[in-house]
C-alpha positions in Angstrom: -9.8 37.3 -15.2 -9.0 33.5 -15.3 -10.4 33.3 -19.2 -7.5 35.0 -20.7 -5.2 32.0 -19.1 -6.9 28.9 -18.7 -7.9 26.5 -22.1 -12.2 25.2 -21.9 -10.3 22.3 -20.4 -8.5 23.7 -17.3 -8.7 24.8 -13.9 -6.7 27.6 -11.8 -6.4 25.8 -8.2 -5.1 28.2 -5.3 -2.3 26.6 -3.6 -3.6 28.3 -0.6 0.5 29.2 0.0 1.3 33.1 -1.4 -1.4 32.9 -3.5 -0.1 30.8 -5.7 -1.8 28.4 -8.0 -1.3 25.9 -10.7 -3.0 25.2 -13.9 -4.4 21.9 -14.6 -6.5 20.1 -16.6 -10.0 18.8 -15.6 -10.0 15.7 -16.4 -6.3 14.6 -16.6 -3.7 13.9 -14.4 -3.7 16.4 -11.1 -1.0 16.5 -8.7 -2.0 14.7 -5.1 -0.3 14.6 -1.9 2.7 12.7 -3.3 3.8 16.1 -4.8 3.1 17.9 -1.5 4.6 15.7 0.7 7.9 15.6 -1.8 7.9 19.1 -2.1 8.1 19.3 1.8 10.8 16.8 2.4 13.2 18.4 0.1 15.9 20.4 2.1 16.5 23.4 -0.1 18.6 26.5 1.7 18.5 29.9 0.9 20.1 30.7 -2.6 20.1 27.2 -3.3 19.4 25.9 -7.3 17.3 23.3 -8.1 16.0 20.9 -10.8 13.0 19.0 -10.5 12.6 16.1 -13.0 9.0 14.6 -14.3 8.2 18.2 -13.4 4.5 17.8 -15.2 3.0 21.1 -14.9 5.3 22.2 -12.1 3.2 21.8 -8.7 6.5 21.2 -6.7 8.9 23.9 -8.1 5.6 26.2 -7.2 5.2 24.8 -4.0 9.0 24.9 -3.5 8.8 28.6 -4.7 6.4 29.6 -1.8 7.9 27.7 1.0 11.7 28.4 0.2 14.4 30.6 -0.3 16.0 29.1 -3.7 17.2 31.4 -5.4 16.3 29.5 -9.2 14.1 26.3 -9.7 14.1 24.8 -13.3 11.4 22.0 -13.8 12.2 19.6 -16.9 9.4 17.7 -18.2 8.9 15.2 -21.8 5.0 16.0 -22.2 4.7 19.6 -23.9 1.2 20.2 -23.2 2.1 19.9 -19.3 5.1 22.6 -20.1 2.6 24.8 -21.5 0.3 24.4 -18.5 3.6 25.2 -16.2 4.9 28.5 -18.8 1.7 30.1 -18.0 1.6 29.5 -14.7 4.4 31.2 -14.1 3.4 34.0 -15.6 0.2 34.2 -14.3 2.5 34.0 -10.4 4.5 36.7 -11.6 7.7 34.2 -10.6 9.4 34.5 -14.3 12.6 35.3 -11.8 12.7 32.0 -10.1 10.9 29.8 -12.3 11.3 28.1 -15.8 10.1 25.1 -17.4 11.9 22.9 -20.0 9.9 20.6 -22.7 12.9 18.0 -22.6 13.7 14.2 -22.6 15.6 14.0 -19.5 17.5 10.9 -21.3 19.1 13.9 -23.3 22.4 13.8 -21.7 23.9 16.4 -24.0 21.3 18.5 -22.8 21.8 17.8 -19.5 25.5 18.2 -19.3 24.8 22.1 -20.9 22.8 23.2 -17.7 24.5 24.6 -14.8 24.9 21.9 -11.7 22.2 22.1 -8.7 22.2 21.5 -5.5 19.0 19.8 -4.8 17.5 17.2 -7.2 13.6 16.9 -6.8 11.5 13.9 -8.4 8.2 12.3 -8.2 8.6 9.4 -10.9 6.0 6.9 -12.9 5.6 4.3 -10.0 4.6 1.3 -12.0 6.7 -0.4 -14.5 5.8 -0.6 -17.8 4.7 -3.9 -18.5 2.1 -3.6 -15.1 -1.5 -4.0 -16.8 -2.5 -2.8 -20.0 -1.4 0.5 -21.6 -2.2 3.5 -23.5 0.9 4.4 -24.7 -0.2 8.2 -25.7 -2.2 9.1 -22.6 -1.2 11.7 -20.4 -1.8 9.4 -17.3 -0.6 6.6 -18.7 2.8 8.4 -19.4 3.0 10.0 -15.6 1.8 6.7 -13.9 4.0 3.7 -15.7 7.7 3.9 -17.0 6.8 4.7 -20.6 9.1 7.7 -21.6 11.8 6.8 -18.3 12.5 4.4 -16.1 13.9 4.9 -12.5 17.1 4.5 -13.5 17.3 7.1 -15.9 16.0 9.7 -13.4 18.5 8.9 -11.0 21.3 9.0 -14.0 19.9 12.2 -15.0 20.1 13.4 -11.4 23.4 12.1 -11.1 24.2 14.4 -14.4 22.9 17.5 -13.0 23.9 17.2 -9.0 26.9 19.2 -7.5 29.4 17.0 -5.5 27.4 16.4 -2.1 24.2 17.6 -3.7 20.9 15.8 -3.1 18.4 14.3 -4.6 14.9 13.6 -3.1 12.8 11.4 -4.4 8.9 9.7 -3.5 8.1 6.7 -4.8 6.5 3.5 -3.5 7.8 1.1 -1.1 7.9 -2.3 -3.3 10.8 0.0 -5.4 12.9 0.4 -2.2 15.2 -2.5 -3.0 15.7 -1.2 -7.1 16.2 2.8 -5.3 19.0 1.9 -3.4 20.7 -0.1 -6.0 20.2 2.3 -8.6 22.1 5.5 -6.5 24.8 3.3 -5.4 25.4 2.2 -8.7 25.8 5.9 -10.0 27.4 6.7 -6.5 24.4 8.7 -4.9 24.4 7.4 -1.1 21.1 7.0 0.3 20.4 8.9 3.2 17.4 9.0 5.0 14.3 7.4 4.3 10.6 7.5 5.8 8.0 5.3 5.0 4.4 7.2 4.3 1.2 4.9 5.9 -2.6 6.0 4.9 -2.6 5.7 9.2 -0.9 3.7 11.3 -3.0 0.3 11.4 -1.8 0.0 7.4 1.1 -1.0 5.7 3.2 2.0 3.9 1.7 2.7 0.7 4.4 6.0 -0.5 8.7 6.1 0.4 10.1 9.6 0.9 14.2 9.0 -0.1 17.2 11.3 0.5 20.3 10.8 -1.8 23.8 12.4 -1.5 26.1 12.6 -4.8 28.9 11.1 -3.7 28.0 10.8 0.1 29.5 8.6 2.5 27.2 5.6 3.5 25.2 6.0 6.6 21.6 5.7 6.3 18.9 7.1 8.8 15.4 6.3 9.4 12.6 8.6 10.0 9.1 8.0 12.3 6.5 7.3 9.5 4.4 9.9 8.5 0.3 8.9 8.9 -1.7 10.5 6.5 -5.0 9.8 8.1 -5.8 9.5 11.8 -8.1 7.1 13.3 -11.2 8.9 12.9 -10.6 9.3 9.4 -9.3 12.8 9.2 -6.0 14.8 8.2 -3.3 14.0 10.9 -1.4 16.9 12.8 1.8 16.5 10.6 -0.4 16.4 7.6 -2.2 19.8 8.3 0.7 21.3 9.1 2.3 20.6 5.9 -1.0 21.8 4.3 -0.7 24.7 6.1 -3.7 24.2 7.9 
């Protein structure tokens, strides 16, 4: 059954949530627990609308689909081969009501102003900047990893263009950015909300930070426990397995 929707290059990976899965190729980039733990953060209410930017082929709009009630998730991403990957997963889900998927430069401010306002923002950006090592310039990873195409501001100004008054925007990135995401959604008036730091366990440093933005918030910034991926022995944490589902 899978032949009619997968490429000789792909996989269909179960979700293991509604029986949803994802398309993806083989041997490019696959989402990781970034996505997941993103996708989890997010506070999305029932009927809520929602825009997730760097979408790639969609793995938190799916996931939000599955755990939440919003009523419409639209995922915007530059790289059409991952939009393809994401159209047909939808289809292959059966969520054609919920879901869509937009090949589009989210620097296109006119074609960000033409979409109806959200009220939840979700992003999981290129973490390194684009002069950090050497550099394929064409390569899918490449592009998903290093701020080729957009740079962290430009995601927050495109969340900023897309946001309802008060909406949010949540965002994982790493903790060595902390000082430039702050800066960034003050200077297009998002106030940062709540933050928690993400440690492989709890004898290392933080190597992910989960961050809550309000559009036009007032300023008062909370702190949340950090979340340990791994426990001492080596294996998923509670909180971890719990987010899996497990």
């Amino acid at each position: 059954m899978n032949e009619e929707w997968l490429k000789d290059d792909e996989t269909l990976d179960d979700l293991q949530l509604k029986g949803i899965c994802v398309i993806q190729k083989k041997d490019a980039f696959r989402f990781g627990v970034d996505a997941v733990l993103l996708a989890n953060f997010a506070k999305v209410k029932k009927g809520a609308r929602v825009i997730d930017l760097c979408s790639g082929t969609g793995i938190i709009p799916f996931i939000l689909a599955g755990k939440t009630d919003a009523a419409n998730i639209i995922g915007i991403e530059i790289q059409e081969p991952m939009v393809d990957m994401a159209k047909r997963s939808v289809e292959f889900n059966k969520l054609q009501h919920r879901l869509e998927f937009i090949n589009k430069d989210l620097k296109d401010i006119e074609f960000l102003k033409k979409l109806p306002k959200v009220d939840v923002v979700t992003v999981n950006p290129p973490y390194k900047l684009k002069n950090s090592g050497i550099i394929n310039m064409n390569d899918e990873n490449a592009i998903a990893r290093h701020e080729i195409c957009c740079t962290l501001e430009d995601v927050i100004k495109a969340a900023k263009g897309v946001l309802k008054d008060n909406g949010r925007i949540y965002m994982i990135h790493r903790p060595d950015r902390l000082a430039d995401i702050i800066c960034t959604m003050r200077q297009y008036k998002i106030e940062p909300k709540l933050i928690r730091m993400i440690q492989p366990n709890f004898k290392k440093a933080p190597n992910m930070v989960l961050v809550e933005g309000q559009n036009n918030g007032g300023t008062f910034l909370k702190w949340e426990a950090p979340l340990c991926i791994y426990n001492i022995e080596g294996g998923y944490t509670e909180e971890i397995d719990k987010i899996y589902g497990r």
